[in-house]
C-alpha positions as CSV (number, residue, x, y, z in Angstrom):
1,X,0.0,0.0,0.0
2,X,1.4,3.9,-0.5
3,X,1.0,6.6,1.6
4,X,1.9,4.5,4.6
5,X,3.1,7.6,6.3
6,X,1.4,11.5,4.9
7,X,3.3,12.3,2.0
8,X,5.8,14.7,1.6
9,X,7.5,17.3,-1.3
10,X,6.9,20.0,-2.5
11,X,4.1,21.7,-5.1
12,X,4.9,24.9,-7.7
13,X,1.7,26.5,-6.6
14,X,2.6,28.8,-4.0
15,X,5.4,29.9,-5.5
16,X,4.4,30.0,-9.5
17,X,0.7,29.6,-9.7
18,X,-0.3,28.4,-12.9
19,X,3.7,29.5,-14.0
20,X,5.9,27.3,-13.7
21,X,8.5,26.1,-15.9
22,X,10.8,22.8,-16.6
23,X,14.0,24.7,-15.6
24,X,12.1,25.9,-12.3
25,X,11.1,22.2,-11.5
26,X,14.4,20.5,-12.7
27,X,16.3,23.4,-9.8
28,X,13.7,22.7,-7.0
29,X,14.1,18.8,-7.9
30,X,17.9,19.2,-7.5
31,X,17.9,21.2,-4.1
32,X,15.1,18.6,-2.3
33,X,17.5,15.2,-3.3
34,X,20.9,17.1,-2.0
35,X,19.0,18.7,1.4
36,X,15.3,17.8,1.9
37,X,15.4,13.7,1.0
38,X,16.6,12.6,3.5
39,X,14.4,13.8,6.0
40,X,11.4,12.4,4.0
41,X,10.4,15.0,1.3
42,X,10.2,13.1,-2.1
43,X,7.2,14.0,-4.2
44,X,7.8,17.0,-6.9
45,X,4.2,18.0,-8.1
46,X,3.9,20.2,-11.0
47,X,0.4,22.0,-10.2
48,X,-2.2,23.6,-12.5
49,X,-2.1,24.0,-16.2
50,X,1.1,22.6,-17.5
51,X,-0.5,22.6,-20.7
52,X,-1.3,26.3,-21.4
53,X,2.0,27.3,-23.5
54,X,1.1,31.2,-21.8
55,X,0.6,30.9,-18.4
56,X,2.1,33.5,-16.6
57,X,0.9,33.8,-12.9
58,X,-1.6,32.7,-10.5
59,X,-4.3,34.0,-12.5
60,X,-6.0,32.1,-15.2
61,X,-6.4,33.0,-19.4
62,X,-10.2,32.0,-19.4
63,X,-11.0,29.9,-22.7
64,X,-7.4,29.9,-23.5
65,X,-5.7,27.5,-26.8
66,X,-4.1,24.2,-24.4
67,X,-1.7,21.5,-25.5
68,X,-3.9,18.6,-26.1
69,X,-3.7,15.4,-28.8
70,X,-5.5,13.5,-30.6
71,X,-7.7,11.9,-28.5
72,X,-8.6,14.3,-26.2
73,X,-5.7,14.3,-23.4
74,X,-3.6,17.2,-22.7
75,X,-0.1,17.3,-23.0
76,X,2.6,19.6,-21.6
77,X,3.1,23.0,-23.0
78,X,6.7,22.7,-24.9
79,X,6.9,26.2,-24.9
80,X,7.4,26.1,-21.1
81,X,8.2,22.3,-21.0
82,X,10.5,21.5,-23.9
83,X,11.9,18.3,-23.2
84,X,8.0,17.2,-23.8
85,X,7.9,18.4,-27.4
86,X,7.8,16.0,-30.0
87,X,5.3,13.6,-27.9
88,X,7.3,12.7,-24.7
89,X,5.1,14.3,-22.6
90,X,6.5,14.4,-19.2
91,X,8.5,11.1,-19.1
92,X,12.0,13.3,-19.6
93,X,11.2,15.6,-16.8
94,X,9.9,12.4,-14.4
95,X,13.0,10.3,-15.2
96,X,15.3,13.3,-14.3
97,X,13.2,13.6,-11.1
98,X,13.3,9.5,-10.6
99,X,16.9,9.8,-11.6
100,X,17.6,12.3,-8.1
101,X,15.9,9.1,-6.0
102,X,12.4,11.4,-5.9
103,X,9.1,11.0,-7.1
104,X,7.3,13.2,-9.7
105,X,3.5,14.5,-9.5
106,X,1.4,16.8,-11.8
107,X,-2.3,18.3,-11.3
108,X,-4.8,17.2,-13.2
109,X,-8.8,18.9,-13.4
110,X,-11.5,16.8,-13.5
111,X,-13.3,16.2,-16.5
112,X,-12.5,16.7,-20.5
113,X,-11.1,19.5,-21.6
114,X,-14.1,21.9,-23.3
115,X,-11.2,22.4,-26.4
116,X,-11.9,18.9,-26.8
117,X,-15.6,18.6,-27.2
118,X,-15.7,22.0,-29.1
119,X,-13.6,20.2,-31.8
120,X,-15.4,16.9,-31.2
121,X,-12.0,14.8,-30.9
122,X,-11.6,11.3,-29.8
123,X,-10.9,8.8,-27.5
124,X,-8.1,6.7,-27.6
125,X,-9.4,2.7,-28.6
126,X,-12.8,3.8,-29.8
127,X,-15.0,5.6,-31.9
128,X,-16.6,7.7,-29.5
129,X,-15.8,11.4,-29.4
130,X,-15.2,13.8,-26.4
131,X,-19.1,15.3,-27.1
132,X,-20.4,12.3,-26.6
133,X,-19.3,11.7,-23.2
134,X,-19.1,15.0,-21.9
135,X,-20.9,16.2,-18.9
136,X,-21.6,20.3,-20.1
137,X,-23.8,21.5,-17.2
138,X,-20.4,20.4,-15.1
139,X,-18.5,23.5,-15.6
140,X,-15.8,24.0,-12.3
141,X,-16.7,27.4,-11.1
142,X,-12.8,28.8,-11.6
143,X,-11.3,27.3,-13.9
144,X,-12.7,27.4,-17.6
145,X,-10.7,24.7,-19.3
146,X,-12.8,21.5,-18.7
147,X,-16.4,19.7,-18.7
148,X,-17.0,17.3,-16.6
149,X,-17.1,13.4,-18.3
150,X,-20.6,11.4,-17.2
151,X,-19.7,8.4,-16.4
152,X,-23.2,6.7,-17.8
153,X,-21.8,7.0,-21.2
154,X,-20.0,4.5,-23.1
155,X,-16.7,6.0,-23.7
156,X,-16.4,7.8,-20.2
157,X,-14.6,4.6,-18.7
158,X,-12.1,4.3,-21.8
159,X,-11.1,8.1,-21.7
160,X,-10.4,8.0,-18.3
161,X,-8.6,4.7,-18.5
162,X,-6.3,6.4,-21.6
163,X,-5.4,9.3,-19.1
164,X,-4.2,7.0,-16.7
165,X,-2.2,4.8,-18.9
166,X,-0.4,8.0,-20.3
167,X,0.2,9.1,-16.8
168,X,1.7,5.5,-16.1
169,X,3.7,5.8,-19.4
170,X,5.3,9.1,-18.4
171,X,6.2,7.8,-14.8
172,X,4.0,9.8,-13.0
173,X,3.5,8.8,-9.0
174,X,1.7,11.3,-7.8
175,X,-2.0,12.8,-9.1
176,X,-3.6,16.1,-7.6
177,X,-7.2,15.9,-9.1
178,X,-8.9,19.6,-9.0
179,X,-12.3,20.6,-9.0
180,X,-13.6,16.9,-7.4
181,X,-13.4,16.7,-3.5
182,X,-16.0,19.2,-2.3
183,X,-18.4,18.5,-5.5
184,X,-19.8,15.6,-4.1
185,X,-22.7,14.3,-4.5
186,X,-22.8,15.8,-7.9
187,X,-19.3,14.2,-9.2
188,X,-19.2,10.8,-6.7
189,X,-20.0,8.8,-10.0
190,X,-17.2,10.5,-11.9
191,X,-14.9,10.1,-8.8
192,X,-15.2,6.5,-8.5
193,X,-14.8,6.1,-12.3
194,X,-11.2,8.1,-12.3
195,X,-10.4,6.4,-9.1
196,X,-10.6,3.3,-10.6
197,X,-9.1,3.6,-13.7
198,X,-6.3,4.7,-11.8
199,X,-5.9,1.9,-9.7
200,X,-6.1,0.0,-13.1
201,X,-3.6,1.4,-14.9
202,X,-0.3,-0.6,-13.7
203,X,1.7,2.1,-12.0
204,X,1.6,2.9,-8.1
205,X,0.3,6.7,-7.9
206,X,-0.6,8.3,-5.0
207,X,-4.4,9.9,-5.3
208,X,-4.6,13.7,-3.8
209,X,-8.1,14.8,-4.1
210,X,-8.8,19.0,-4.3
211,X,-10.0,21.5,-3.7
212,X,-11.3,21.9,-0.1
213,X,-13.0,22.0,2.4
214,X,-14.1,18.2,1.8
215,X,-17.4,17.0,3.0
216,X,-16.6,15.5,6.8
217,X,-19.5,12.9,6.1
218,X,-17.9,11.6,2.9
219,X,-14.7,10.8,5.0
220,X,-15.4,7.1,4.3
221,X,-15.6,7.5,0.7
222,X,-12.6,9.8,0.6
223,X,-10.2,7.0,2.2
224,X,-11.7,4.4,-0.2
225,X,-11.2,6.0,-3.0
226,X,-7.9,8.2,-2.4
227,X,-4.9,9.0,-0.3
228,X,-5.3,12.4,0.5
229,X,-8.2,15.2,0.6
230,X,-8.5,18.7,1.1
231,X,-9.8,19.8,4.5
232,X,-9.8,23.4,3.3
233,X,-9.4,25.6,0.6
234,X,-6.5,27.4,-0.1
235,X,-4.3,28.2,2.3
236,X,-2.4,30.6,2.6
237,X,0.4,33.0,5.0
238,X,-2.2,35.0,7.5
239,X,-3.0,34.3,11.2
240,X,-6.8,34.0,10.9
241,X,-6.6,31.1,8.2
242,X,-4.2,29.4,10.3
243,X,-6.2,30.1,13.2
244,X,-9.3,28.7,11.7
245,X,-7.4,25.6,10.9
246,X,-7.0,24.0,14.9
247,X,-11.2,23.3,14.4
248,X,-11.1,21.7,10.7
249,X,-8.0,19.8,12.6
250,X,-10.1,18.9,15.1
251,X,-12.8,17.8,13.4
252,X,-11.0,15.2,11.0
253,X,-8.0,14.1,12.8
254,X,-10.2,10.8,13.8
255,X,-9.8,9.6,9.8
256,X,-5.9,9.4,9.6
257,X,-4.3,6.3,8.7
258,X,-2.1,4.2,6.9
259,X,-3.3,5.2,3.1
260,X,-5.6,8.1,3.5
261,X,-4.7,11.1,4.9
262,X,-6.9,14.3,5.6
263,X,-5.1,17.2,3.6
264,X,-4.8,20.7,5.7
265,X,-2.8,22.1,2.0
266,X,0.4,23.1,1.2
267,X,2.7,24.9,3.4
268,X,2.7,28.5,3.0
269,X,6.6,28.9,3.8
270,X,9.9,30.7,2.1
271,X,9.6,32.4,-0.7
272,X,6.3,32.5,-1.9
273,X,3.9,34.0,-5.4
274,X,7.6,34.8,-6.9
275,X,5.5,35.7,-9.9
276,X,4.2,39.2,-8.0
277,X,8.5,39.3,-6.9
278,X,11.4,38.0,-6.6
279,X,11.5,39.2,-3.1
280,X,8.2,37.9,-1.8
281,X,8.2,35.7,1.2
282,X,5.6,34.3,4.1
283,X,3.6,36.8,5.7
284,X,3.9,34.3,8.8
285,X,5.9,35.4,11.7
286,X,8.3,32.7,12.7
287,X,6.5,31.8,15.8
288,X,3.6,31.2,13.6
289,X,5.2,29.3,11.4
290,X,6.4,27.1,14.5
291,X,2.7,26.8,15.1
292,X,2.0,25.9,11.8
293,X,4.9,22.7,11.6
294,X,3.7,21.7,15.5
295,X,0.1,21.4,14.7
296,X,0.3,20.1,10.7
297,X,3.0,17.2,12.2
298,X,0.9,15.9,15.3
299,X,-2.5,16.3,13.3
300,X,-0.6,14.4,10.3
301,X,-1.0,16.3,7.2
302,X,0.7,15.6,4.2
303,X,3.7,18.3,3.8
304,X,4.0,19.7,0.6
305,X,6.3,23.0,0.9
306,X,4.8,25.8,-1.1
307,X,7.6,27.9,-1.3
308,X,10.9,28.4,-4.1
309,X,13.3,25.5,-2.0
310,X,16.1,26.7,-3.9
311,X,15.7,30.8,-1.9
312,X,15.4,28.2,1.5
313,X,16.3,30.6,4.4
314,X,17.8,29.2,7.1
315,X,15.6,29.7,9.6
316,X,12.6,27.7,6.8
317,X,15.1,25.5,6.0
318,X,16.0,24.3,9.8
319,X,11.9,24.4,10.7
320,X,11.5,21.7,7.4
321,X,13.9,20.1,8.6
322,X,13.5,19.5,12.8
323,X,13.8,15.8,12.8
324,X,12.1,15.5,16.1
325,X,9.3,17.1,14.9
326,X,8.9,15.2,12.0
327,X,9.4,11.9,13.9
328,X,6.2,12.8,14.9
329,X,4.7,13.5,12.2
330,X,5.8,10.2,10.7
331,X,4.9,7.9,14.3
332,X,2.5,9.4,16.1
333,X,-0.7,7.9,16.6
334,X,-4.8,8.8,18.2
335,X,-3.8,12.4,17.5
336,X,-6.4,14.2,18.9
337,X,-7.0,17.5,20.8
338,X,-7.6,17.4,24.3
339,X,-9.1,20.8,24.9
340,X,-9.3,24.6,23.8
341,X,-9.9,26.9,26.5
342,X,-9.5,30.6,27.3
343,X,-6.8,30.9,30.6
344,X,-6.2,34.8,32.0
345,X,-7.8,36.1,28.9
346,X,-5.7,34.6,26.4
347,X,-7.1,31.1,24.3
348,X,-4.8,27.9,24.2
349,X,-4.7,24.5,23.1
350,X,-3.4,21.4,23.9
351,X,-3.0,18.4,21.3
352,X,-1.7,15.0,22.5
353,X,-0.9,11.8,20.5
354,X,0.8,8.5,21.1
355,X,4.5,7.6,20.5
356,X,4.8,4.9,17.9
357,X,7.6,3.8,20.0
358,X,6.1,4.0,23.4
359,X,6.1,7.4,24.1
360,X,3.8,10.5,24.4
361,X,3.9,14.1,22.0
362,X,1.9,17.0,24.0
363,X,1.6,20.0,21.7
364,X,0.6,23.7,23.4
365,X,-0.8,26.9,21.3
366,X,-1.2,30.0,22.2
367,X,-3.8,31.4,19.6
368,X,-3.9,34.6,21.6
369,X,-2.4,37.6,20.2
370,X,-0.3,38.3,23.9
371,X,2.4,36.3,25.1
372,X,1.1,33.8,28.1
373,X,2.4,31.9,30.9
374,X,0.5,28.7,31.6
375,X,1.2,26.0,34.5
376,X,-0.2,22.1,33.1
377,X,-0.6,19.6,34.6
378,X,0.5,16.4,32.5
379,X,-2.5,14.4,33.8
380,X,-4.3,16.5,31.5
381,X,-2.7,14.7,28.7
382,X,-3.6,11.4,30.7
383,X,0.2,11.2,32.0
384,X,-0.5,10.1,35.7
385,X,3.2,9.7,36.7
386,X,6.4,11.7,36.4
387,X,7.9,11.2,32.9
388,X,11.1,13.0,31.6
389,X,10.1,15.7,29.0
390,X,11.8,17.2,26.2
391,X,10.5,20.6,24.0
392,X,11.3,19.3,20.4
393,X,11.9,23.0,18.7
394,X,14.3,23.8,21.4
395,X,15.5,20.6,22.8
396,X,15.5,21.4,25.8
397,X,15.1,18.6,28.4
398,X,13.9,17.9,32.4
399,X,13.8,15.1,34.1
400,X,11.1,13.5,36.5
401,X,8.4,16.2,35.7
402,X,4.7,15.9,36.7
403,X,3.5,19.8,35.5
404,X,5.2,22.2,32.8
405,X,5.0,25.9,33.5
406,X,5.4,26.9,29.8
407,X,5.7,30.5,28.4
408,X,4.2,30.6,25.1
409,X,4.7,34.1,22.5
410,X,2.0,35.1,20.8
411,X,0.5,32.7,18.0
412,X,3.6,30.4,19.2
413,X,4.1,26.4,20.0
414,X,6.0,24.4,22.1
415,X,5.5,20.4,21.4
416,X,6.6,18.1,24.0
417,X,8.1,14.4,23.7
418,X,7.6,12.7,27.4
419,X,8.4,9.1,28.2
């Protein structure tokens, strides 16, 4: 099975929106195998609209021409992606990524591209045509480059099985699918169908389901039929998003496990949206951004950095990298939080999960906007006898402790490992 563990890599979106180029991705490819790889990053995921030769930001060209063949599959842009001209697709590009001992991913939309049915083109292995099959009144409501496919119609199962084997042919291990995990009811049918040509087609990927927030009572079909799904929509550098984040946590850290994986989004760190500058970088503060690592790690999101890995500072680059906080991410277990409560006027939380090893991780928030002192108790956290504790950012250590008096900053973490 994949996705034993939440995956982990990096995306182009936060940093090049619907931009990116081969050159950009072949750089950021080379910078996670020499410094990220081995702490566990390996997917490099090539986000929205590879094959729009113009793309130029986050922003989209509505009805724009795309790079699509024959029978009604898109194919990378050469003018941004030239080792695919002449009909490799991505398989250069994925066996320079594979060559670096990483994994390479690309975002797909659902549906058929509306290029496609306009020109009435066909499906790979039959006679049926992309009208035929299409699904009109299934327009995504930001993106104008595809219909949705209805999956009562013969040729529906064949198209989507001819995406997948062209994926598979390229080496592609990783599939963001746009425009499909909140749109349920109304696209179940076409989910199952792509989900199961995908399991068909002969090559391990690993199934990422956008955009958010997902429907909490569809969590069952979401771990049946994928290996990760959005919890939320974009998200993106400011307090209040990251804020609002603790209760979709919360809510749907019950449904991790080995395989599926409830998605909290990208990581919002480094140097992001270098189309707006060269200079931009995370609005987060760095105590926030210690927040955001404590909580994504013990709730057990996938991490996918959004930022340019190649303009890594080292304080971003030493936060990726805290291998005792990503232990945790990768072994602990019944994450869960244990309450959220207002103390002295300021609001905190407390997270706790199992050890993997035998342990215990306790993680504290501040989510006030003051610096706060706060005196716990570790049977709170169900710790009934002295343990030694150590803070994982800091590494600091005591021994034979019953109660941490803790000092948080504003918006700050501290995430304890007690045994």
């Amino acid at each position: 099975m994949i996705a034993q563990t939440p995956p982990m890599g990096w995306n182009s979106w936060d940093c090049y929106g619907a931009a990116v180029t081969e050159d950009i991705v072949r750089q950021n490819a080379a910078y996670m195998a020499q410094n990220l790889k081995q702490y566990g990053y390996e997917y490099i995921v090539v986000d929205i609209q590879w094959y729009e030769p113009h793309a130029s930001s986050h922003a989209y060209h509505p009805f724009t021409e795309l790079c699509m063949d024959e029978f009604s599959r898109l194919i990378p842009a050469p003018e941004r992606f030239p080792s695919a001209a002449s009909g490799k697709g991505f398989k250069p590009l994925a066996d320079y990524v594979h060559s670096l001992g990483l994994k390479f991913g690309i975002h797909i939309m659902r549906g058929i591209p509306r290029q496609a049915v306009h020109r009435n083109t066909g499906i790979l292995g039959t006679d049926i045509t992309a009208r035929q099959i299409a699904k009109t009144d299934s327009i995504c409501a930001w993106n104008t480059d595809m219909y949705g496919v209805d999956p009562q119609k013969d040729g529906a199962k064949a198209y989507y099985d001819s995406l997948f084997a062209l994926y598979a042919s390229w080496g592609v291990d990783y599939i963001k699918c746009d425009d499909i995990a909140r749109e349920l009811p109304q696209a179940e049918a076409e989910l199952l169908l792509l989900s199961d040509s995908l399991r068909r087609c002969g090559r391990d990927m690993v199934l990422s389901l956008s955009p958010g927030a997902s429907l909490l009572e569809k969590a069952e079909l979401y771990k049946q039929v994928c290996n990760m799904w959005r919890i939320t929509d974009d998200f993106w550098d400011n307090w209040k998003a990251l804020y609002d984040m603790f209760e979709r946590c919360e809510k749907w850290c019950t449904h991790s496990g080995a395989g599926h994986w409830p998605d909290a989004d990208m990581l919002p760190v480094g140097a992001l949206r270098q189309d707006y500058g060269p200079d931009n970088h995370t609005d987060f503060t760095e105590d926030e951004q210690i927040t955001l690592l404590s909580l994504f790690c013990i709730f057990r999101s996938p991490l996918m950095i959004g930022g340019e890995l190649t303009k890594l500072d080292p304080f971003t680059r030493k936060l990726l990298t805290n291998e005792a906080i990503l232990a945790m991410h990768k072994n602990a277990r019944h994450s869960h939080q244990v309450w959220r409560r207002e103390i002295q006027g300021i609001e905190y939380a407390l997270w706790t999960a199992a050890d993997r090893a035998g342990g215990q991780y306790i993680a504290l928030f501040n989510l006030g906007d003051d610096q706060g002192e706060i005196l716990l108790p570790l049977s709170e956290a169900e710790l009934f006898s002295p343990v030694s504790v150590t803070e994982l950012w800091s590494g600091s250590h005591t021994d034979s402790c019953s109660q941490l008096r803790v000092t948080l900053p504003a918006h700050g973490a501290k995430v304890f490992y007690c045994v």
